[in-house]
PLY file of the C-alpha trace (Angstrom):
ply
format ascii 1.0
element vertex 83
property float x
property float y
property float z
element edge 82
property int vertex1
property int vertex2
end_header
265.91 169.36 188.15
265.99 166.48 185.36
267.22 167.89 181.93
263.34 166.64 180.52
261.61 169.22 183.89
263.85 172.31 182.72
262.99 171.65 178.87
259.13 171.40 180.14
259.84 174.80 182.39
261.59 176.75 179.00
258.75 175.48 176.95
256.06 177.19 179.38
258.65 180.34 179.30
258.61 180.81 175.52
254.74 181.36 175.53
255.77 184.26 178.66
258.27 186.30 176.78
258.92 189.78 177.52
258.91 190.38 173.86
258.10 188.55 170.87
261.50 187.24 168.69
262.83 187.58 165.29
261.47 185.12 162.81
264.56 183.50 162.47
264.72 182.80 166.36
261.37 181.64 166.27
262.50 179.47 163.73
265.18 178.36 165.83
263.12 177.65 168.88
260.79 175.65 166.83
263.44 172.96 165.19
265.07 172.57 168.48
261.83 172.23 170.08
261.15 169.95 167.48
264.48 167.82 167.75
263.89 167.87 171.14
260.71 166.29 171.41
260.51 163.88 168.13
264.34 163.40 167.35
265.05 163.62 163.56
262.77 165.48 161.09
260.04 163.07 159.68
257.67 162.98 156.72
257.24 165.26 153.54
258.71 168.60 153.12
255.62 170.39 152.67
255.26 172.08 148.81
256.97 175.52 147.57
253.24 177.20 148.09
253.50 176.25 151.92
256.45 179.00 152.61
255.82 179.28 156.47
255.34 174.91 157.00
258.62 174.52 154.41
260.81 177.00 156.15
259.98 175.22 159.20
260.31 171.52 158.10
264.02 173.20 156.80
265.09 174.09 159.97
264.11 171.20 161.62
265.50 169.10 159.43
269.04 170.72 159.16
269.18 169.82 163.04
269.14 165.76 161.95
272.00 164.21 163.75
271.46 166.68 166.86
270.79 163.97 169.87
267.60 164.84 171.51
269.11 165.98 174.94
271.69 168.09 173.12
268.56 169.84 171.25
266.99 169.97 174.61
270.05 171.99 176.19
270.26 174.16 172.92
266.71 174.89 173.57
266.60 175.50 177.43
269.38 178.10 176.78
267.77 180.05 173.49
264.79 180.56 176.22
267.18 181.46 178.72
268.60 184.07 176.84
265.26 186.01 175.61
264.17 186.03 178.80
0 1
1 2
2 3
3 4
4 5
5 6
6 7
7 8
8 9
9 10
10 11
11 12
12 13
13 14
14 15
15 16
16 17
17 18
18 19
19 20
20 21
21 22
22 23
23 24
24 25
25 26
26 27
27 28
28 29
29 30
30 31
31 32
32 33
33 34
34 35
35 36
36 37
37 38
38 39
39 40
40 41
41 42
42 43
43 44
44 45
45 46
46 47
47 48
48 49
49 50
50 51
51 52
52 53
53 54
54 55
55 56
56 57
57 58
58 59
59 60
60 61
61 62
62 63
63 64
64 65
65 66
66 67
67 68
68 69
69 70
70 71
71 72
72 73
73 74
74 75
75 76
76 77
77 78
78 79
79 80
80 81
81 82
């Protein structure tokens, strides 16, 4: 299975999990899902009223550098383990 197939097959896991994560994992899955997909973090940080947009924008963009298939990886095995 390609490295792109198991990142689709975690990303249909995370909506099937036995129980619902932290907020900072679900930060977590979102940047890497993020880096994953669209590489670096791109456009505005969104404004110090948007707390929930911001914090994710943040973690998103403290992944820049991360190389898409590393993100991807990071990702497949954050699923793995709340399984």
């Amino acid at each position: 299975m390609s490295l792109q197939e198991q990142f689709d097959a975690a990303m249909a896991d995370s909506k099937n999990l036995p129980e619902r994560p932290d907020n900072m994992t679900l930060l977590k899955i979102y940047a890497l899902y993020k880096q994953g997909s669209a590489g670096d973090a791109t456009g505005e940080r969104p404004g110090m009223t948007d707390f929930v947009n911001r914090a994710k924008f943040d973690a998103w963009a403290a992944l820049a550098g991360t190389s898409q298939d590393d993100a991807k990886q990071q990702y497949i095995d954050l699923i793995e383990s709340l399984k």
